[in-house]
C-alpha positions in Angstrom: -55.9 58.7 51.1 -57.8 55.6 51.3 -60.0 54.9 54.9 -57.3 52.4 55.9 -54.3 54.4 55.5 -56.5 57.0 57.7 -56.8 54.4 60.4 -53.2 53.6 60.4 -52.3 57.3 60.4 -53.9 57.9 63.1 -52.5 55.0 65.1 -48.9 55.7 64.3 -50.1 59.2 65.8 -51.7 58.0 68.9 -48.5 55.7 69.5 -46.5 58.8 69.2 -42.6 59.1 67.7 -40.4 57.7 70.3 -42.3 53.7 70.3 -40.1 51.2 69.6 -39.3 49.2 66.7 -41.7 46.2 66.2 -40.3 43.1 67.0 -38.8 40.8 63.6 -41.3 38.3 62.6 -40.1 34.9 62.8 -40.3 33.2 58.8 -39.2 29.7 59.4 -43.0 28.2 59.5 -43.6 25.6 57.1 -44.1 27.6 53.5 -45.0 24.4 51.1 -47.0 21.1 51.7 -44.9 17.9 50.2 -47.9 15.5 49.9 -49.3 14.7 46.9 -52.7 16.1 45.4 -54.2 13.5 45.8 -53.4 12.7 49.5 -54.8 17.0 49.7 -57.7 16.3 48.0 -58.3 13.7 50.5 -57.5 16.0 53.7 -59.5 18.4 52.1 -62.6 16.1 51.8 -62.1 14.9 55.8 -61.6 18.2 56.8 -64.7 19.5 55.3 -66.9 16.6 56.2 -65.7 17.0 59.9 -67.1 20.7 59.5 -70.3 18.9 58.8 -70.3 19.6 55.1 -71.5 17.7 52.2 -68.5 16.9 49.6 -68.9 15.7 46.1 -66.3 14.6 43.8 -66.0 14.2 40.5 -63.8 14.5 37.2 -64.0 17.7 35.3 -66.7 16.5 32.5 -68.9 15.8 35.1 -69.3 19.2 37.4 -72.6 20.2 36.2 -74.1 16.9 36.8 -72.4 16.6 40.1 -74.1 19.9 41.2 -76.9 19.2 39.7 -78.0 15.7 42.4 -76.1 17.8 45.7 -78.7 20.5 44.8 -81.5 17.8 44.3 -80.3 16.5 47.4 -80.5 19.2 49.8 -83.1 21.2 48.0 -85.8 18.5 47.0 -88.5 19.9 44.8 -86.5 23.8 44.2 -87.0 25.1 41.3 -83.3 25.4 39.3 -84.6 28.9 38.7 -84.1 29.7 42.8 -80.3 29.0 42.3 -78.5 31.9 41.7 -75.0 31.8 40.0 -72.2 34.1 40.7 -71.3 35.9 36.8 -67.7 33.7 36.8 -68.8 30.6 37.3 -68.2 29.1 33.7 -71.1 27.8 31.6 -70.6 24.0 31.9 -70.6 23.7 36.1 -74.4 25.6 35.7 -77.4 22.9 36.1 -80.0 24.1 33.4 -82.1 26.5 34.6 -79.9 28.6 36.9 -80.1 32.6 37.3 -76.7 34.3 37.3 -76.1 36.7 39.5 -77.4 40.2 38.3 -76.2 42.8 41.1 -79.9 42.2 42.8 -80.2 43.7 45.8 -78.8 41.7 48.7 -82.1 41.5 50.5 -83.0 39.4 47.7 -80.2 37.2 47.7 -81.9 36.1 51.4 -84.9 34.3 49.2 -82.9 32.3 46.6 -82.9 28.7 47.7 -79.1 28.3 46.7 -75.8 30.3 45.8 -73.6 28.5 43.5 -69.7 29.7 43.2 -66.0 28.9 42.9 -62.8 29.5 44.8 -60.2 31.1 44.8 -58.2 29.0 47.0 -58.9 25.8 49.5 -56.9 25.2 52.3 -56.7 21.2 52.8 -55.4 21.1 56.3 -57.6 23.6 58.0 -61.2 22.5 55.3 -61.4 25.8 54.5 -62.7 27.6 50.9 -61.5 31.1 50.2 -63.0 33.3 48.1 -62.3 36.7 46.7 -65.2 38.1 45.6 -64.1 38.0 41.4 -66.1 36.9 39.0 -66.8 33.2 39.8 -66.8 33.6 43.5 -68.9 36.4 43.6 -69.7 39.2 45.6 -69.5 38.3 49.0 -73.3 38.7 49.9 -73.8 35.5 47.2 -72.1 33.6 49.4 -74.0 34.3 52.7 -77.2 35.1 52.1 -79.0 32.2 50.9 -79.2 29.3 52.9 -77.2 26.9 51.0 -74.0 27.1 49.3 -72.5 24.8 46.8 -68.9 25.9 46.1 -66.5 24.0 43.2 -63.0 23.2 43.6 -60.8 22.3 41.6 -57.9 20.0 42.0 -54.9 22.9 41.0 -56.9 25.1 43.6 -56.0 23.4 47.1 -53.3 23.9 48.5 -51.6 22.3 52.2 -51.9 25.1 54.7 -52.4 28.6 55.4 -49.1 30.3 54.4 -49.2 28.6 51.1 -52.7 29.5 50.8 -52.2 33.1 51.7 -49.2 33.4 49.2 -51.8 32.8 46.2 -54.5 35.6 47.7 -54.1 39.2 47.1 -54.3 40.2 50.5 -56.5 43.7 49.5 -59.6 41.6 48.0 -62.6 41.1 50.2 -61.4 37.7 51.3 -63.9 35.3 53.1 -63.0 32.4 54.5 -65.1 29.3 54.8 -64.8 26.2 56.9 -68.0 24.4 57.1 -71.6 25.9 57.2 -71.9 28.7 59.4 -73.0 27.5 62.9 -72.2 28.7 66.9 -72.8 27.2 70.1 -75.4 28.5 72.5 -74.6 28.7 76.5 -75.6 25.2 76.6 -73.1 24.1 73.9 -76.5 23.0 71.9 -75.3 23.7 68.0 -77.1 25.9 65.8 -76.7 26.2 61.8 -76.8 29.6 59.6 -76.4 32.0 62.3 -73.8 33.9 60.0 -74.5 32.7 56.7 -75.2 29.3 55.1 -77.0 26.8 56.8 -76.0 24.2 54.3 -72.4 23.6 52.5 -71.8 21.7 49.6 -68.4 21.3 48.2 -68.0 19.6 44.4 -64.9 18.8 44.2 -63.1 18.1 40.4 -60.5 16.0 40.4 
């Protein structure tokens, strides 16, 4: 028995045999987005600039270049040797230089200047990057340790909205969701970056 069929065993118990049937859910939400990709790619890119991150586009010969200047941009004089890379990420998005990802402690991971990963899925009407912690997006500390984040999206990965989105994700992977660099508001509503994670987000996005 896994721990969350434990958990759910022991609600059903609490609840007790005579509870009543949970109510239907209601299906008849919009499934599928009819704009075009480029008219998502587009939402996407407002969206994520509105969450105060830094988007990048490009076409697909020109990723590694593309990460290349947003790193030089919001790193200055880093060494390509503090970004680290998560194993997936395929050879020609990596800026010379890079370290991939070598199951390093996590505490580690807190000193690299930069984490650089894919997607699994991006979500164009609520700017948000899903990943799901294979191979090129990493394991999940990657992506909120270090202090800035460039992710890579590719055209075929965003989709409209949330049920779409959701369709694509096996919903058992350790899914985190990312819509703009992590940041909360204090008593005073006064902002404040990389509370949670990331105090930077960079998005390159091919297409």
């Amino acid at each position: 028995m896994t721990a969350r069929e434990d958990i759910l065993g022991r609600i059903r118990t609490a609840l007790g045999p005579d509870r009543a049937a949970p109510a239907e859910v209601a299906r008849d939400y919009r499934l599928t987005d009819d704009r075009s990709p480029a008219q998502l790619l587009d939402v996407l890119t407002e969206r994520l600039e509105d969450y105060r991150a830094s988007v990048v586009r490009c076409v697909p010969a020109d990723v590694a270049t593309a990460v290349t200047g947003a790193l030089r941009t919001a790193l200055g004089e880093h060494s390509p040797a503090d970004v680290v890379v998560a194993p997936g990420v395929p050879a020609g998005w990596r800026p010379d230089g890079t370290v991939e990802d070598d199951g390093r402690p996590a505490v580690a991971l807190a000193d690299a200047a930069a984490a650089l990963t894919g997607v699994s899925v991006a979500i164009a009407e609520t700017g948000t990057l899903v990943l799901d912690g294979g191979p090129r997006s990493g394991r999940r500390a990657l992506s909120l340790l270090p202090d800035c984040l460039v992710c890579v999206v590719t055209a075929d990965q965003v989709v409209g909205g949330v049920p779409e989105g959701l369709a694509r994700l096996d919903p058992l992977a350790p899914l985190t969701m990312i819509s703009g660099p992590s940041a909360t508001s204090d008593i005073e509503l006064q902002r404040v970056e990389g509370v949670h994670g990331p105090r930077t987000l960079l998005v390159v996005l091919v297409g």
